[in-house]
N, CA, C and O atoms as a GROMACS GRO file, in nm:
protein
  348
    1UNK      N    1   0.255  -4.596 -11.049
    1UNK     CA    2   0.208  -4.664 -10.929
    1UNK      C    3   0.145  -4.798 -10.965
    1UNK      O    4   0.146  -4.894 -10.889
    2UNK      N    5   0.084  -4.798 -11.096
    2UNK     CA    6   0.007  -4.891 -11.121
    2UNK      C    7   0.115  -5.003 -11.142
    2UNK      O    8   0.086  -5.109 -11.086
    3UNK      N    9   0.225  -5.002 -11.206
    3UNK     CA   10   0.316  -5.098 -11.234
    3UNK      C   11   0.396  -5.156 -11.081
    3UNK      O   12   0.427  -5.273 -11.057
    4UNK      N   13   0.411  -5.068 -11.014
    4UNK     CA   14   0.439  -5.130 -10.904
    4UNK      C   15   0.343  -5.226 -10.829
    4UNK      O   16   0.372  -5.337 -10.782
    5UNK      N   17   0.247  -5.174 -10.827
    5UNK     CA   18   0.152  -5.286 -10.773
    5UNK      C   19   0.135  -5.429 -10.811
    5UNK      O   20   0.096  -5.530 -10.752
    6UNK      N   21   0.176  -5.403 -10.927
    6UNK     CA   22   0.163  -5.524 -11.059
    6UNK      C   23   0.308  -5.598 -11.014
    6UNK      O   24   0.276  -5.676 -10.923
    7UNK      N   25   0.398  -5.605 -11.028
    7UNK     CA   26   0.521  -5.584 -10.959
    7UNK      C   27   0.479  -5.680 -10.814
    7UNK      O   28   0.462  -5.802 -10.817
    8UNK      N   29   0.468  -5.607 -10.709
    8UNK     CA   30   0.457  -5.679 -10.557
    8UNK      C   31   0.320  -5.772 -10.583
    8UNK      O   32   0.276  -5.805 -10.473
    9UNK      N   33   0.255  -5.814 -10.668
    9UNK     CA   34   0.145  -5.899 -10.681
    9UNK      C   35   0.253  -6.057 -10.754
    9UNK      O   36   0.270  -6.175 -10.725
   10UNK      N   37   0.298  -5.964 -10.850
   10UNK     CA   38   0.344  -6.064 -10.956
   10UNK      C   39   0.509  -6.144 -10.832
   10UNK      O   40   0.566  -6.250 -10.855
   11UNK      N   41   0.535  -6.063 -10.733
   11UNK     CA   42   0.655  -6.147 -10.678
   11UNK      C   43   0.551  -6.196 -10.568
   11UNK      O   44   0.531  -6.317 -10.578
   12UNK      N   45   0.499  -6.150 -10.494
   12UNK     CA   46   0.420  -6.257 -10.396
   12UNK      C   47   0.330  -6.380 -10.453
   12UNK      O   48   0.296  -6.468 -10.373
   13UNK      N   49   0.296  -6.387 -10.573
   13UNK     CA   50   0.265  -6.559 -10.666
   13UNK      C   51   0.410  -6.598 -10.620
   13UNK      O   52   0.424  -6.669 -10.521
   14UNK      N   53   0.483  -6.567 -10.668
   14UNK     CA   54   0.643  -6.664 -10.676
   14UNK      C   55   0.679  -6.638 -10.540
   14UNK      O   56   0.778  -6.567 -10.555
   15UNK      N   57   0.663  -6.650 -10.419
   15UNK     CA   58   0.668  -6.663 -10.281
   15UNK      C   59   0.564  -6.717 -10.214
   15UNK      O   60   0.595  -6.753 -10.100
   16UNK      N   61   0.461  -6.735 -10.242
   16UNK     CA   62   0.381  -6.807 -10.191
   16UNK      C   63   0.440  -6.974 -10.223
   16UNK      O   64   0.486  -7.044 -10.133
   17UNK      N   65   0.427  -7.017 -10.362
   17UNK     CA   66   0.519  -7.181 -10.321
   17UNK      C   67   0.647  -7.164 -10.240
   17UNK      O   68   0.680  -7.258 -10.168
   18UNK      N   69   0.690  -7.101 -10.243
   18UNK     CA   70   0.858  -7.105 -10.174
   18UNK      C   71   0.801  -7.085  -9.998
   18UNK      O   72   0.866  -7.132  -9.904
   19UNK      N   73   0.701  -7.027  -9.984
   19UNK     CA   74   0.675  -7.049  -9.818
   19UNK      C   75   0.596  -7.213  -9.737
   19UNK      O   76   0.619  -7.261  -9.626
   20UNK      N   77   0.512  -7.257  -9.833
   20UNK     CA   78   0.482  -7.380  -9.846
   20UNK      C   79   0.590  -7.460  -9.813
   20UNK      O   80   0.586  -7.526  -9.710
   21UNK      N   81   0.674  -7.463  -9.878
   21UNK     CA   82   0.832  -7.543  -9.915
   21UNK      C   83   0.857  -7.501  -9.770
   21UNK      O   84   0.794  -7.583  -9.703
   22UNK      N   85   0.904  -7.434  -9.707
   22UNK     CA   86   0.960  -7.435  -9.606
   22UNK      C   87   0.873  -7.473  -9.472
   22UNK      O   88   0.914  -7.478  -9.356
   23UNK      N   89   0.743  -7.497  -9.521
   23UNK     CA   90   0.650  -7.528  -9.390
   23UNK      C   91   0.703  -7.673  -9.355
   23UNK      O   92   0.740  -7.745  -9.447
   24UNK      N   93   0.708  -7.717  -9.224
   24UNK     CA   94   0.707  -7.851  -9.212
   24UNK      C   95   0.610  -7.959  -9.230
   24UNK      O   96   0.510  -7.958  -9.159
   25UNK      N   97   0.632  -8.078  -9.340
   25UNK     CA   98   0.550  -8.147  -9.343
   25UNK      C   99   0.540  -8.328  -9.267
   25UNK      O  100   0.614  -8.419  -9.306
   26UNK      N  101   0.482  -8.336  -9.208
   26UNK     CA  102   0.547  -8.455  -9.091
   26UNK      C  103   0.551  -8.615  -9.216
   26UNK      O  104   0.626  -8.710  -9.193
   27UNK      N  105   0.472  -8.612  -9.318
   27UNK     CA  106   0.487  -8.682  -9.374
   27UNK      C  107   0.625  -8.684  -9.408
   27UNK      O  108   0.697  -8.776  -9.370
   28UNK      N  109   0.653  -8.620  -9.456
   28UNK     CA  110   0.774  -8.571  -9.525
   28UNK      C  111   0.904  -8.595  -9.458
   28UNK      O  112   1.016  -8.618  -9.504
   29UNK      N  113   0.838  -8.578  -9.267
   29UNK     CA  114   0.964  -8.630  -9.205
   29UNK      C  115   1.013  -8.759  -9.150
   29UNK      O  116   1.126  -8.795  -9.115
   30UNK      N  117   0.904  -8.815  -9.151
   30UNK     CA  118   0.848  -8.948  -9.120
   30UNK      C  119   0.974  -9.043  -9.310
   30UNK      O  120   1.075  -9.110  -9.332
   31UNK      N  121   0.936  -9.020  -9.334
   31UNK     CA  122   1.043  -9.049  -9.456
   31UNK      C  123   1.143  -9.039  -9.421
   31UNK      O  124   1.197  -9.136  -9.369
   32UNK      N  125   1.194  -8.948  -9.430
   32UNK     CA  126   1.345  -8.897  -9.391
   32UNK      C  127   1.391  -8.979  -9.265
   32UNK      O  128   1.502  -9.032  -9.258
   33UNK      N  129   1.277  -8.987  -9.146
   33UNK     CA  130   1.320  -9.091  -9.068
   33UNK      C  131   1.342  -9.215  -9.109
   33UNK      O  132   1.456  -9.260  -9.116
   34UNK      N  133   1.244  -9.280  -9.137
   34UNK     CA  134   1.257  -9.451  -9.269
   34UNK      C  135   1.435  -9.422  -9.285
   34UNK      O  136   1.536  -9.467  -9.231
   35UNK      N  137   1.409  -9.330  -9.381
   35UNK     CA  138   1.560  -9.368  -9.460
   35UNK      C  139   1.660  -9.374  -9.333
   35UNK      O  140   1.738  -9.466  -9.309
   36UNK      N  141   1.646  -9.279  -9.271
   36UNK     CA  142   1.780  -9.314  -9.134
   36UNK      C  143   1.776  -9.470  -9.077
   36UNK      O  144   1.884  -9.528  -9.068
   37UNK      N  145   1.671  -9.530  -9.043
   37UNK     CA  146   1.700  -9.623  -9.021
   37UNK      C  147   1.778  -9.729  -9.103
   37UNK      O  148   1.820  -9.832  -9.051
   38UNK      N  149   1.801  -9.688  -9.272
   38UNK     CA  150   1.856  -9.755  -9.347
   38UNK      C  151   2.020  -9.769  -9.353
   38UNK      O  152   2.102  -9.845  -9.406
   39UNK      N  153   2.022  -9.634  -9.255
   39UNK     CA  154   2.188  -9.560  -9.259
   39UNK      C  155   2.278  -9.746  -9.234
   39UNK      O  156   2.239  -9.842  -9.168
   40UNK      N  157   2.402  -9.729  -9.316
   40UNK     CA  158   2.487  -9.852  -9.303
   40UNK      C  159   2.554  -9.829  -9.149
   40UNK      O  160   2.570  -9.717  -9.102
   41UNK      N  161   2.586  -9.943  -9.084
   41UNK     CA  162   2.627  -9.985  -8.979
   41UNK      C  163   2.590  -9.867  -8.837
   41UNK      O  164   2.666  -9.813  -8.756
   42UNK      N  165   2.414  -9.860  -8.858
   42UNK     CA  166   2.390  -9.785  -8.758
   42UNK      C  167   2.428  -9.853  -8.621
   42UNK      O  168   2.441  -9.972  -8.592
   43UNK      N  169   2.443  -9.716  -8.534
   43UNK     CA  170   2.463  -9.800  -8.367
   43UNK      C  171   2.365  -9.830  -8.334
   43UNK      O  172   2.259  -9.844  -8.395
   44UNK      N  173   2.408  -9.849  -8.184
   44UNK     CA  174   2.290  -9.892  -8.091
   44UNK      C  175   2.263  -9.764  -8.066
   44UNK      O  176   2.145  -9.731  -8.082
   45UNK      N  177   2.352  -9.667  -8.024
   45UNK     CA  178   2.312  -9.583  -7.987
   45UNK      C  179   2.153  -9.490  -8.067
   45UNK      O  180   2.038  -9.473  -8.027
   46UNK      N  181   2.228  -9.452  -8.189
   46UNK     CA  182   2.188  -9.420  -8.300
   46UNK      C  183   2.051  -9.430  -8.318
   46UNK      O  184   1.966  -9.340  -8.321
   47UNK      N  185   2.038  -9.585  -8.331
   47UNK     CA  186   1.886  -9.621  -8.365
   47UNK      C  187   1.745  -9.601  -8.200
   47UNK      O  188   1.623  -9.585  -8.191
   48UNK      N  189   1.862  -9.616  -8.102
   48UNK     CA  190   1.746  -9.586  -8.015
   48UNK      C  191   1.732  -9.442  -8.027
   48UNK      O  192   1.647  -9.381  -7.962
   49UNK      N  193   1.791  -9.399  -8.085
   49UNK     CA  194   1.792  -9.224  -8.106
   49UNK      C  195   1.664  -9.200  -8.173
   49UNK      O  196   1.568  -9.132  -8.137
   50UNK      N  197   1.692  -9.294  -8.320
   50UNK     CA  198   1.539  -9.266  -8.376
   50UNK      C  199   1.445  -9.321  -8.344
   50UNK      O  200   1.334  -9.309  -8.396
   51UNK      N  201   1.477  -9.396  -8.246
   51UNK     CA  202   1.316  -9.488  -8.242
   51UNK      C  203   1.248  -9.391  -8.125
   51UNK      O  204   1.125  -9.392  -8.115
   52UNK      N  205   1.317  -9.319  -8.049
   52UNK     CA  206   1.289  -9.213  -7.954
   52UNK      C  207   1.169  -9.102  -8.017
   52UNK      O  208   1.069  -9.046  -7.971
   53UNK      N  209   1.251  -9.106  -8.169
   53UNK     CA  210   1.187  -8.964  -8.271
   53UNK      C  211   1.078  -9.005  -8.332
   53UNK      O  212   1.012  -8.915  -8.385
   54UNK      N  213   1.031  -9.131  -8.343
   54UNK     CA  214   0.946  -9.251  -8.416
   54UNK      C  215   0.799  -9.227  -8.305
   54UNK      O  216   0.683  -9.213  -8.344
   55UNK      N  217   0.846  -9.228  -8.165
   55UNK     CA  218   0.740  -9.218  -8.092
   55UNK      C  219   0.704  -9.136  -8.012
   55UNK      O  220   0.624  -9.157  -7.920
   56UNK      N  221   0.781  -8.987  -8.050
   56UNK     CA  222   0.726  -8.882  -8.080
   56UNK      C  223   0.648  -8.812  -8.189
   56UNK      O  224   0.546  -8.744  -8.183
   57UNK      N  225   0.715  -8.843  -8.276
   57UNK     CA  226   0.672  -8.804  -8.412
   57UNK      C  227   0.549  -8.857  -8.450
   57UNK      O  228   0.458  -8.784  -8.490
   58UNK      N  229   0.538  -8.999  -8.439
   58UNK     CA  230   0.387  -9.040  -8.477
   58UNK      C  231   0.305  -9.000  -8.406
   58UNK      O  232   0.215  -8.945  -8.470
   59UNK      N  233   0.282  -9.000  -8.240
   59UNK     CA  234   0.120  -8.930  -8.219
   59UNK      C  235   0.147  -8.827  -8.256
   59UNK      O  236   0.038  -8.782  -8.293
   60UNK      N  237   0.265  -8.708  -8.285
   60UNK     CA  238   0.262  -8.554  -8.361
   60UNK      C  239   0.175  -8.566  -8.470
   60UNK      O  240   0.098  -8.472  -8.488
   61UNK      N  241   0.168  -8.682  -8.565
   61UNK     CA  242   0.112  -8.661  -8.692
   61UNK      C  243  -0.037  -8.705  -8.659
   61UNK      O  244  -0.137  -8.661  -8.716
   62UNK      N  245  -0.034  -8.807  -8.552
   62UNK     CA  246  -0.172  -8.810  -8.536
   62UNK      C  247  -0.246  -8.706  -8.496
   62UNK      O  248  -0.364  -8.729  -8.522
   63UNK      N  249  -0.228  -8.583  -8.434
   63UNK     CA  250  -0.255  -8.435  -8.408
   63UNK      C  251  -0.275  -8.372  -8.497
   63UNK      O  252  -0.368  -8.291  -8.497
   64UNK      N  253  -0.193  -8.388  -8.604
   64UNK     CA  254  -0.161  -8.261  -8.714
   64UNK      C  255  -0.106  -8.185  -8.678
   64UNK      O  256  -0.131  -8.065  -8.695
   65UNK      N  257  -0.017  -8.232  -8.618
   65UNK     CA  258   0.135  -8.135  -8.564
   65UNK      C  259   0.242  -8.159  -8.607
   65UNK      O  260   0.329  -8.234  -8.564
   66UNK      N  261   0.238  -8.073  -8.724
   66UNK     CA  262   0.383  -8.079  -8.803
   66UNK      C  263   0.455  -8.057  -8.774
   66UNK      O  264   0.558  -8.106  -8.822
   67UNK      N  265   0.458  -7.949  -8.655
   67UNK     CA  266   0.592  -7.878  -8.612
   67UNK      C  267   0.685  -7.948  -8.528
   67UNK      O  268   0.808  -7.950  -8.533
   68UNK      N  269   0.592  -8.016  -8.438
   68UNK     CA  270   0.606  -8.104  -8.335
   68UNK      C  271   0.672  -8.231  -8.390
   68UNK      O  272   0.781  -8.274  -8.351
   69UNK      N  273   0.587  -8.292  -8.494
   69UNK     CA  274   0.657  -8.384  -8.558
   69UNK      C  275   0.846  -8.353  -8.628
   69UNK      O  276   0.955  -8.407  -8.607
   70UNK      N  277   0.793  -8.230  -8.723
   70UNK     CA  278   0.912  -8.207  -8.768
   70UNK      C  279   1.042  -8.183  -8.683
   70UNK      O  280   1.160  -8.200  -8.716
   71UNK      N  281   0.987  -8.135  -8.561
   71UNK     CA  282   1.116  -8.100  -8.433
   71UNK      C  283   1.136  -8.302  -8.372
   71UNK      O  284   1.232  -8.375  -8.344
   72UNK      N  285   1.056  -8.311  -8.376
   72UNK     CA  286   1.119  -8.462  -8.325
   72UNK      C  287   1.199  -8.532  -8.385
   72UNK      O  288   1.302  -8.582  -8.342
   73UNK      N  289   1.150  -8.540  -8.496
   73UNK     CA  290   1.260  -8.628  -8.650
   73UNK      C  291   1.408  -8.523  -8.692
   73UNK      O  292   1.505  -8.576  -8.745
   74UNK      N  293   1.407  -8.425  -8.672
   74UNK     CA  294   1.570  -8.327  -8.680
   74UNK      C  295   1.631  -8.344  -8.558
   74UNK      O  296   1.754  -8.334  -8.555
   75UNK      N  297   1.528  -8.385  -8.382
   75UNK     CA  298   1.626  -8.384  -8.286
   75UNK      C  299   1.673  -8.536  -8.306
   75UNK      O  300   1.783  -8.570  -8.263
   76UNK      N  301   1.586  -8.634  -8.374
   76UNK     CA  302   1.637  -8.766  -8.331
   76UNK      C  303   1.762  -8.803  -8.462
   76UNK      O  304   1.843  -8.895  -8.448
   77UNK      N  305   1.757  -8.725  -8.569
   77UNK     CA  306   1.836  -8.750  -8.687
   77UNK      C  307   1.998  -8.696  -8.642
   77UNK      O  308   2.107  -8.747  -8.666
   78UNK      N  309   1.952  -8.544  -8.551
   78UNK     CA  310   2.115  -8.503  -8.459
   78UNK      C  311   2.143  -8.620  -8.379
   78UNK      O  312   2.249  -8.680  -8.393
   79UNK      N  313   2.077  -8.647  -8.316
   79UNK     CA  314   2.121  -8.703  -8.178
   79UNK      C  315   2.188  -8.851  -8.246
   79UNK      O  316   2.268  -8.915  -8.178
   80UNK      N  317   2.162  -8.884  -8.338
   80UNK     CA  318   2.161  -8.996  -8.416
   80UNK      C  319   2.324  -8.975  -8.540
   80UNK      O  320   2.389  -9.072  -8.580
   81UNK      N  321   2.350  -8.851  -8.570
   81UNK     CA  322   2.435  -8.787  -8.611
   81UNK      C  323   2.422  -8.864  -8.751
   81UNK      O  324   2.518  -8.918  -8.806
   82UNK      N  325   2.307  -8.862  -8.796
   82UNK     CA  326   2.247  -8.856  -8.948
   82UNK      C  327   2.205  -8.734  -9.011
   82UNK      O  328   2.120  -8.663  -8.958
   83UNK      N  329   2.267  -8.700  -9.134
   83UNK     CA  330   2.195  -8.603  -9.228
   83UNK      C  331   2.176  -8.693  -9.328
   83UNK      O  332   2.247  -8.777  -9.383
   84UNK      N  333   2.032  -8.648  -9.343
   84UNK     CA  334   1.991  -8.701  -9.456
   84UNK      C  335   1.904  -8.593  -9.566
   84UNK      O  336   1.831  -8.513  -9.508
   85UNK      N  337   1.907  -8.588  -9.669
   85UNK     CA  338   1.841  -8.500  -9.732
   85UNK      C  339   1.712  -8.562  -9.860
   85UNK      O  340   1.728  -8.659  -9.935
   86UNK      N  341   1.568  -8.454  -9.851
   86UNK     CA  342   1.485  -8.479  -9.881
   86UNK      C  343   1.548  -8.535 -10.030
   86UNK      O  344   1.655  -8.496 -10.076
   87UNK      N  345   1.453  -8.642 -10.099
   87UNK     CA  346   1.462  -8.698 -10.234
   87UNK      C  347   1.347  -8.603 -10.300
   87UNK      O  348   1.318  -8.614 -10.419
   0.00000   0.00000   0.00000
């Protein structure tokens, strides 16, 4: 019994960073936005897409609403039909 315990201790250390990682961080998306705006021969459409996600997203971060933030910058990166992936 004792080894098992040792066991579900020793895998929840190595899941605790991996849940972090998946939290949303608005900094983090706020970047990812930047770079879209860099995308080559964005539209019109496109960019009012992100600038839509730009002014959502920033008062989100002024809140400390990551989630909020992070949902704004993935709807404006679709709508924008950019993937971009974290560096």
């Amino acid at each position: 019994m004792n080894r098992l315990l040792k066991s579900l201790v020793v895998a929840g250390l190595f899941a605790l960073p991996a849940m972090n990682v998946a939290r949303a961080d608005c900094e983090d998306d706020l970047v990812l936005l930047e770079q879209a705006y860099k995308t080559p021969n964005l539209s019109v459409d496109a960019k009012a897409a992100l600038d839509e996600a730009k002014t959502k997203a920033v008062p989100a971060l002024k809140k400390d609403d990551d989630d909020a933030c992070h949902k704004a910058v993935i709807d404006g990166l679709a709508k924008a039909a950019i993937q971009l992936r974290p560096k």
